[in-house]
Residue, then its C-alpha position, 0 to 999 in steps of 0.5 A: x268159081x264155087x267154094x272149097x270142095x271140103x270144111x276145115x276147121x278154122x277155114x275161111x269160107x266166111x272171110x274169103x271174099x274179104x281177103x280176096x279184095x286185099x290181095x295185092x298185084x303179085x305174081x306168085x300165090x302161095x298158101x302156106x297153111x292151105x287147110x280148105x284153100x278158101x282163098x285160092x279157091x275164091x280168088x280169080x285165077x288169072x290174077x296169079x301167074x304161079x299158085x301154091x298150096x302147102x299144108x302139113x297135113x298129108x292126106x289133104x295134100x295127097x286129096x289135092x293132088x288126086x283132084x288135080x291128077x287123077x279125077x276120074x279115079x277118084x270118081x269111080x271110087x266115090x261115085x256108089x259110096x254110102x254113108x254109114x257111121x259104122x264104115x266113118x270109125x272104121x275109116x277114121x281109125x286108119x287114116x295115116x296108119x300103113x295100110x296097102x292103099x294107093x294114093x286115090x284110095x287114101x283120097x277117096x277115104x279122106x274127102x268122104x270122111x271130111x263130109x261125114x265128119x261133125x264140124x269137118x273135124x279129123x282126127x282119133x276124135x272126129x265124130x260122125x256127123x248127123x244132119x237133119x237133112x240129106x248129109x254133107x256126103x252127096x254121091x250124086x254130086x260128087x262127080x260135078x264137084x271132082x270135075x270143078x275142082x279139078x280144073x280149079x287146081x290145073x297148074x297148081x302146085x301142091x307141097x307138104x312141107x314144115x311152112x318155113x322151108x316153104x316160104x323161104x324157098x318161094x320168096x322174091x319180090x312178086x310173091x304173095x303170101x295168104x297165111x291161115x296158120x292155127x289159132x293162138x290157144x286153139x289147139x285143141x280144135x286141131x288135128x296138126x297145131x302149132x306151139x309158140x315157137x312156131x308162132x314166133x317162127x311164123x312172125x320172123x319169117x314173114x318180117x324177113x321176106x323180099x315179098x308181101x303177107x297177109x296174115x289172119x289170127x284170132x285176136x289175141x294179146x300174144x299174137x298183137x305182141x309178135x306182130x307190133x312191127x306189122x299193119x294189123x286190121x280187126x275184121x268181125x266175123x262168125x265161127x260156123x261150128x254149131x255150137x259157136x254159130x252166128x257168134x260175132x267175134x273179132x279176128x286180125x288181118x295182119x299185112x306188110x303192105x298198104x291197102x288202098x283206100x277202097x279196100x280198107x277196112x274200118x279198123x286199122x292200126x299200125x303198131 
């Protein structure tokens, strides 16, 4: 399976595979915090009997939800579409406001923003993105893509909801969680952030579960402090915006469960 239709910032196209590997036998997956839905989209499809995405985010539900029930749809709205930085900021400034558009329309908007986007980033300051070469945005590919993400997501349910109704109502003893929440002090590389509550909403949650979690951060302090009850792995990877690209750094995999010996990484500490 190819990867995410879309970018995301802090999407995990880089780390997929090594997330992939250390996913437990589950019988539910569940992305709390799906953004690009990286991992689901990396993973194989058979390992789950149940998958689901959540995000708080809206209009990537509502893109979701469109690939998986109405592709052709959102073909046909997409298929002739051109590229223009005049129609992105006329776009980008009603994405959320109440205009008369139905669900594939408001898709069609979103996915075709996301690709004109610099850095896939959304939002009132989102930029229009210019590429040396063709642009992200291919209408003569979009029908491929629509097709292969449709199939992906057959059977796969799409929520939009806060991430701690989510986890509390899915949770059992076969669940699997992979949980991308925005980073620790990063909030300004959001559209929709999360404060420190909700981080510590986020630790509490997890520690009570009935089922597994595996978690990935930016290295911080504070995020070590919350998780000293956990398993907590340094994984080095690098950012893919432009002006952090090819910069290796450190991020946390954090986890209920023992992985093992195949599958761990070099740097494991059990705080």
């Amino acid at each position: 399976m190819s990867g995410s239709p879309i970018g995301w910032v802090g999407g995990k196209s880089r780390l997929a595979r090594e997330i992939v590997r250390r996913i437990p036998i589950h019988g539910v997956f569940i992305e709390p915090f799906a953004g690009a839905a990286n991992v689901l989209f990396a993973k194989p499809k058979e390992i789950s009997q149940v998958e689901v995405l959540n995000d708080v985010h809206g209009e990537l539900t509502n893109l979701f939800r469109c690939m998986r029930d109405r592709p052709l749809e959102l073909i046909e709205r997409l298929r002739w579409r051109l590229v223009s930085q005049e129609d992105f900021y006329h776009e980008r400034d009603l994405v959320g406001r109440e205009v008369n558009r139905c669900e594939t329309e408001r898709a069609a908007a979103f996915l075709w923003l996301v690709k004109c986007s610099f850095g896939s980033k959304m939002g009132r300051k989102a930029s229009f993105g210019y590429a040396r070469g063709l642009s992200r945005f291919r209408s003569d590919l979009i029908v491929d893509t629509i097709k292969r993400v449709h199939e992906r997501l057959l059977h796969v349910y799409v929520f939009n909801e806060d991430f701690e109704k989510l986890i509390a109502r899915f949770d059992r003893s076969d669940t699997f969680y992979y949980c991308d929440p925005p980073y620790w002090g990063a909030e300004k590389h959001y559209e929709h952030v999360i404060g420190k509550a909700d981080h510590e909403r986020l630790s509490t949650a997890l520690q009570r579960i009935k089922g597994k979690f595996l978690l990935s951060y930016n290295d911080a302090p504070e995020i070590r402090r919350l998780y000293e009850w956990a398993i907590v792995e340094e994984v080095t990877t690098c950012y893919s915006l432009p002006k952090e690209a090819n910069r290796q750094v450190t991020e946390l995999l954090i986890r209920n469960y023992e992985l093992p010996m195949a599958a761990r990484g070099s740097r494991t500490s059990k705080k």
